[in-house]
C-alpha positions as CSV (number, residue, x, y, z in Angstrom):
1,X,-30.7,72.5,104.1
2,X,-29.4,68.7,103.7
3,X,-25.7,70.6,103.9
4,X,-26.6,72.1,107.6
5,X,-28.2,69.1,108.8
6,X,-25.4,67.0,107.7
7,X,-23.6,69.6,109.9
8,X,-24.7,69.0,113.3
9,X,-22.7,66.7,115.7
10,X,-23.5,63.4,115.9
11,X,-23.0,62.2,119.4
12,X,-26.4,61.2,120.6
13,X,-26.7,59.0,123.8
14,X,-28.2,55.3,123.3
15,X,-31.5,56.1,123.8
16,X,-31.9,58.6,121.2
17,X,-32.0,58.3,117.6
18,X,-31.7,60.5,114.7
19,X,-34.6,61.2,113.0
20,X,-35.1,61.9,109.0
21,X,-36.3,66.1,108.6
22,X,-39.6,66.4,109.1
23,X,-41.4,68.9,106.8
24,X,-44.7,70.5,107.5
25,X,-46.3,73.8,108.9
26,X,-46.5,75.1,112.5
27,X,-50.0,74.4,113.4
28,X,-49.2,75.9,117.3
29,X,-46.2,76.9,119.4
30,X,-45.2,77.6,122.7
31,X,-41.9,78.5,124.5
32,X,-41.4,74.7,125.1
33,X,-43.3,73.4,122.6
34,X,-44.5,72.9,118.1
35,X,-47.1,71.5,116.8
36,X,-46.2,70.4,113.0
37,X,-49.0,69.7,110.3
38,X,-47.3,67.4,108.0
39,X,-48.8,67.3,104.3
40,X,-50.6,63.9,105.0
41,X,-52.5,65.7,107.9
42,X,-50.9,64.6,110.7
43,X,-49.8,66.4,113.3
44,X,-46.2,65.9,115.1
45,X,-45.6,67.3,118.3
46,X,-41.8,68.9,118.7
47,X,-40.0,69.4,121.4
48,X,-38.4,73.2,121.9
49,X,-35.1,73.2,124.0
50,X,-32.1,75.9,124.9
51,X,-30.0,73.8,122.8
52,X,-32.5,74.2,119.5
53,X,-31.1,75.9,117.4
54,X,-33.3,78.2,114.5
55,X,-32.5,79.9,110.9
56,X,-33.9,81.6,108.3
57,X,-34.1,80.1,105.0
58,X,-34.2,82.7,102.0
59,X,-34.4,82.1,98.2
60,X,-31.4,82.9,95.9
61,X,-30.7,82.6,92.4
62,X,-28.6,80.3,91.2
63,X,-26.5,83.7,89.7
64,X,-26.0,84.3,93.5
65,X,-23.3,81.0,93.1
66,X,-20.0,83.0,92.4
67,X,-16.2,81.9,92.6
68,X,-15.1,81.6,96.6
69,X,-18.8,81.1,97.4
70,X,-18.7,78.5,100.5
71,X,-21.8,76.2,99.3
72,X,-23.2,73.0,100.6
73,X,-24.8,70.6,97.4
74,X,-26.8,67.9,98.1
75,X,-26.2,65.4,94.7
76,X,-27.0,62.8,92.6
77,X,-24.3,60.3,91.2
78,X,-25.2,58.6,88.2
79,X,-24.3,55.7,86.1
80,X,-21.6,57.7,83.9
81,X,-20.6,59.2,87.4
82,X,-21.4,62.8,86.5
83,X,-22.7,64.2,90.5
84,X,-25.9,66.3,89.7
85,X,-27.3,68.8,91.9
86,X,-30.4,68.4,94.0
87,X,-30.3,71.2,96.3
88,X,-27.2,74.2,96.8
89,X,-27.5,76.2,99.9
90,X,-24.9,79.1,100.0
91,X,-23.3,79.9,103.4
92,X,-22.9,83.1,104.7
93,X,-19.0,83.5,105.7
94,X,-19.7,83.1,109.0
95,X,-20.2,79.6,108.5
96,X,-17.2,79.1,105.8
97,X,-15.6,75.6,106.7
98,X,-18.8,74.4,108.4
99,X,-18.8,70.5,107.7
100,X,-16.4,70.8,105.1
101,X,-15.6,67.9,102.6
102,X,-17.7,65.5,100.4
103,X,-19.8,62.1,101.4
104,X,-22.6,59.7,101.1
105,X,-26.1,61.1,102.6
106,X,-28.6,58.8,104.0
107,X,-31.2,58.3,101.1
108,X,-31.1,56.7,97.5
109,X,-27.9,55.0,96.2
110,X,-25.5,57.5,95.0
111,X,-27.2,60.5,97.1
112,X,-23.8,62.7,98.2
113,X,-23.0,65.7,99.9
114,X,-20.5,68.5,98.9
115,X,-19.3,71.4,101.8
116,X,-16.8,73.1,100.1
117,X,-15.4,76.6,98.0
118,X,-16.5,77.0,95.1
119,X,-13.5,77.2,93.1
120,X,-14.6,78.1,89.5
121,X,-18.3,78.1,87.8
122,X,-19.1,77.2,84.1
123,X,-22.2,77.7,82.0
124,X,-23.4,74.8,80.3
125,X,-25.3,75.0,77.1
126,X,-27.7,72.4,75.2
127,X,-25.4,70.5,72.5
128,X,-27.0,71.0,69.5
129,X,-27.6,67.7,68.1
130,X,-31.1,65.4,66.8
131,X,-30.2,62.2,69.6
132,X,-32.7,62.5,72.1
133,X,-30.3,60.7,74.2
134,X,-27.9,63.4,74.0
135,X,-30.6,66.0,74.3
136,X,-32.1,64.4,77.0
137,X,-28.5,64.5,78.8
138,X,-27.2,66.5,82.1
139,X,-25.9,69.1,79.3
140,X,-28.8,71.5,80.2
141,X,-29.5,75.4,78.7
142,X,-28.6,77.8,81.5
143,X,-26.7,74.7,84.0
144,X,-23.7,75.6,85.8
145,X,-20.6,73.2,86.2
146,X,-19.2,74.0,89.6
147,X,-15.7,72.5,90.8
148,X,-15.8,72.6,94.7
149,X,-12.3,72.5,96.3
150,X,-12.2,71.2,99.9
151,X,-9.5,69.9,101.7
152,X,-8.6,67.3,100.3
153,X,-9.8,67.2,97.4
154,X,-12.5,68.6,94.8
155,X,-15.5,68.0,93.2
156,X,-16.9,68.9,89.4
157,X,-21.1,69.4,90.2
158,X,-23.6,70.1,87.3
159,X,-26.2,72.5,89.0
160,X,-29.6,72.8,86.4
161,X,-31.4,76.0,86.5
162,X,-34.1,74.5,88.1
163,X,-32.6,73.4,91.6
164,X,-33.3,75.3,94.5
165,X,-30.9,77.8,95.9
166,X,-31.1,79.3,99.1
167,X,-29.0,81.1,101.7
168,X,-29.7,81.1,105.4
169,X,-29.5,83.0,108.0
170,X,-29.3,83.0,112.1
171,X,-33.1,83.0,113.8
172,X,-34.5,82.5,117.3
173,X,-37.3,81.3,118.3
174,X,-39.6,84.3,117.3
175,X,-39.3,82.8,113.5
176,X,-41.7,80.2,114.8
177,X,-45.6,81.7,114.3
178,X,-48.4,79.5,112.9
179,X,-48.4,78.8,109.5
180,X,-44.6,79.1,108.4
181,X,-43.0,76.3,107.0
182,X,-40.0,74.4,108.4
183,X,-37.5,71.5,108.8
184,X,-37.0,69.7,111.7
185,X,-34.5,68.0,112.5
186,X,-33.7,66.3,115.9
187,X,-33.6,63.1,118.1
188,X,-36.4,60.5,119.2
189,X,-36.2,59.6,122.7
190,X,-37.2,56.5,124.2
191,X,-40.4,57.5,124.8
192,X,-40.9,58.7,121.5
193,X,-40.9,62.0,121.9
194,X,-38.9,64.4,119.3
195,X,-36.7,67.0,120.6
196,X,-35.6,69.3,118.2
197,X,-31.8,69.9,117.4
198,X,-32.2,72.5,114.7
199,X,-35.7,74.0,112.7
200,X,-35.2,75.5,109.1
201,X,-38.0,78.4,108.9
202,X,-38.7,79.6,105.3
203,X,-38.9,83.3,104.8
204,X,-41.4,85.2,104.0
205,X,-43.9,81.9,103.4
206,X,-41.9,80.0,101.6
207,X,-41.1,76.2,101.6
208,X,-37.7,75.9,102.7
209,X,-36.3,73.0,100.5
210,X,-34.9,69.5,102.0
């Protein structure tokens, strides 16, 4: 989800802002209007628009990442430099090229993002060794080593089993219904008021990730 909302344009006029995705659960909707129950209990009212766009966010496994696969990976840098993976969402080809290339994401120090092809993918086993150091290392059972290609240039990504994958899909706004789960992501006004540039639902009552 980071790799669509890293996506959308950004050419917002002065008196709008970006605002960081806002998770929670549809409390109410209307044709013009969300209400979103955030975790903490509040509730956030969202703006609905013609130029909102919706999808679908469905659960894959991370076997679904395959050679030519156009993926977007939200990753970690760390101190030896390897980039580990947070998050992978897998484009359908309909959106192959969408925000291509690789950059820092708003977030902690070293947080990146990766649009790209996928241009080979590696299983990574364990190393069999007693240094808990080693053991406790990015080398993980059942990890794929992805190098993304791009124009440009390419990126080597360790993906653990553990990270969530997900494909999406094209919605309206008939995915909205109390109680699904979603990601906004839009503009603050000057009034305060959030108008919402693009809502992640999760499918079938799932959370879609960040």
């Amino acid at each position: 989800i980071l790799a669509m909302v890293a996506a959308l344009g950004t050419g917002a006029a002065e008196a709008q802002t970006k605002t960081t995705p806002i998770v929670g659960t549809v409390s109410s909707v209307t044709d013009t209007e969300l209400d979103l129950a955030k975790a903490d209990g509040t509730v956030v009212p969202v703006g609905l628009t013609d130029k909102t766009r919706f999808s679908v966010v469905s659960a894959l496994s991370i076997d679904d990442i395959q050679p030519n696969s156009y993926v977007g990976v939200g990753a970690m840098t760390g101190a030896d430099g390897t980039n580990t993976a947070i998050e992978v969402t897998v484009f359908p080809d309909s959106a192959r090229g969408v925000g291509e290339g690789h950059h820092p994401m708003r977030g902690p120090p070293g947080t990146t993002m990766t649009n790209a092809a996928v241009k080979s993918v590696a299983v990574r086993a364990r190393p069999m060794s007693t240094n808990a150091a080693v053991a406790a290392s990015t080398e993980v059972a059942g990890a794929r080593q992805l190098t993304l290609a791009y124009a440009g240039g390419t990126q080597t990504i360790i993906v653990p089993d553990n990270v969530p994958v997900v494909t999406t899909a094209t919605a309206d706004r008939k995915a909205l219904a109390p109680g699904v789960h979603v990601i906004v992501s839009g503009e603050r006004g000057a009034d305060g008021a959030i108008a919402a540039a693009r809502i992640s639902v999760g499918a079938n009552g799932s959370v879609p990730p960040i």
